[in-house]
C-alpha positions as CSV (number, residue, x, y, z in Angstrom):
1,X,50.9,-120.7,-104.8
2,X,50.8,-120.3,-101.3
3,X,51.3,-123.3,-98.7
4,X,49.1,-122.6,-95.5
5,X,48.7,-124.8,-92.0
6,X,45.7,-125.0,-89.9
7,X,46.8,-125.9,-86.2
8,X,44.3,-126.5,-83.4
9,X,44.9,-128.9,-80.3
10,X,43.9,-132.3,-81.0
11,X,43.2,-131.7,-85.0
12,X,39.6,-133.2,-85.3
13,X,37.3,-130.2,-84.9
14,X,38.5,-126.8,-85.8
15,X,41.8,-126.7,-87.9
16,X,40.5,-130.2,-90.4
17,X,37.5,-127.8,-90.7
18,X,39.4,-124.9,-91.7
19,X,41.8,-127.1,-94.0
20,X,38.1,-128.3,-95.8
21,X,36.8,-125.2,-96.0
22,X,40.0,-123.9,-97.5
23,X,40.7,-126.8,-100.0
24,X,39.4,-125.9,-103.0
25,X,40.5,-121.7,-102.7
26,X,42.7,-120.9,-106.1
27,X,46.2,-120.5,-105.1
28,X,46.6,-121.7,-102.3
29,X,48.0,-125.5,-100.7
30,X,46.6,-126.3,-97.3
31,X,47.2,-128.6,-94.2
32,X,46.3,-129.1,-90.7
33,X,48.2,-130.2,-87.6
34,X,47.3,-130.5,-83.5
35,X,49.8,-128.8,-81.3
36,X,49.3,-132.0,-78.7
37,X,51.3,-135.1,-79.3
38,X,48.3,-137.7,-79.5
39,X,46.5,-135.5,-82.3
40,X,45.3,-137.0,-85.7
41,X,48.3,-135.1,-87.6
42,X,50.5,-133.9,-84.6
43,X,52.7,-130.7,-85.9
44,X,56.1,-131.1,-86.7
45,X,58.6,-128.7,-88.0
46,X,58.6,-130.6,-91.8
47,X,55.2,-128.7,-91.8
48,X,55.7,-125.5,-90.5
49,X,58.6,-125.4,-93.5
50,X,56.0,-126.4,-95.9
51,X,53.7,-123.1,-94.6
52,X,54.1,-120.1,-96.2
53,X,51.6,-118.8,-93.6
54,X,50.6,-121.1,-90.0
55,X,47.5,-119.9,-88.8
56,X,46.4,-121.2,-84.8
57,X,43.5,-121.1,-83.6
58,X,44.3,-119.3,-79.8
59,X,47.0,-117.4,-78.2
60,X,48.1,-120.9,-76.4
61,X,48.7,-122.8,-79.8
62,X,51.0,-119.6,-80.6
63,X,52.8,-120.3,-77.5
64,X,53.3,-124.0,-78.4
65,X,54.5,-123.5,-81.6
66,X,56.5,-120.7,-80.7
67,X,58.3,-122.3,-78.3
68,X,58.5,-126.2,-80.0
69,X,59.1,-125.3,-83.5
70,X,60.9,-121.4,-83.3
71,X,63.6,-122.3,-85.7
72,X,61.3,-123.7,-88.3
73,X,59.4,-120.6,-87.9
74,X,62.3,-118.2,-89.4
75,X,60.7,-116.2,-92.0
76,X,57.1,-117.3,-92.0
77,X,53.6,-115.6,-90.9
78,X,52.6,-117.3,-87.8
79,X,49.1,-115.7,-87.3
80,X,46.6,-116.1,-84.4
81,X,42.7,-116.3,-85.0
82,X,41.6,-116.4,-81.5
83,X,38.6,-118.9,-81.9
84,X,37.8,-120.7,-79.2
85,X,37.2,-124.5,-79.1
86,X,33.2,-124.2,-79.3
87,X,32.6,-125.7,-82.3
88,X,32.0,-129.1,-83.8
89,X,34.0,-130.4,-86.9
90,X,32.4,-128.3,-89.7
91,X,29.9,-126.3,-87.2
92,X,28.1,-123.7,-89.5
93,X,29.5,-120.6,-87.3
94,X,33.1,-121.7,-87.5
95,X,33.2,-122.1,-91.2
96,X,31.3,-118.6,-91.4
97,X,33.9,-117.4,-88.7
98,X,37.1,-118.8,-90.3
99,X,35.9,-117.6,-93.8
100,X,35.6,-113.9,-92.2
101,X,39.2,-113.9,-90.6
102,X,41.3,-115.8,-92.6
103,X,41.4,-114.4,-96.3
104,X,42.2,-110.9,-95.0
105,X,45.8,-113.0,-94.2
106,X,45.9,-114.5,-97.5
């Protein structure tokens, strides 16, 4: 079983779509986080040492986590998927978007 976290900014549209979308995948645990300190889950480093593998949705969230949370991120996958924040919680072309870049990091 692997553990994997979704992180976005705010944690409403893109990474609580990618955790939904991901949910019911054999094998795998998965959570989502916002990098930004008022978001619905906000990350903290108890998650990241949940993940097995923290996926971000742009290079800026890399930075973030990177940079708040490196120690927590000893040993783990921190991957980037670059998508833009275009897209509306569950928005047909995310789902189709996150389900063509994520499982090759699985």
């Amino acid at each position: 079983m692997k553990n994997v976290l979704f992180v976005c900014s705010q944690n409403k549209l893109r990474s609580p779509t990618a955790e939904q979308v991901f949910a019911s995948w054999p094998d795998i645990e998965v959570s989502s986080a916002g990098t930004n300190n008022d978001a619905e889950n906000p990350l903290s480093s108890e998650l990241i040492e949940w993940a097995d593998i923290v996926f971000v949705m742009e290079k800026a969230h890399r930075a973030k986590v990177q940079g708040k949370h490196r120690s927590a991120l000893k040993g783990k996958r921190l991957i980037c998927l670059h998508i833009p924040d275009d897209y509306d919680f569950m928005d047909p072309s995310l789902v189709q978007l996150l389900k063509a870049k994520v499982p090759r990091h699985l």
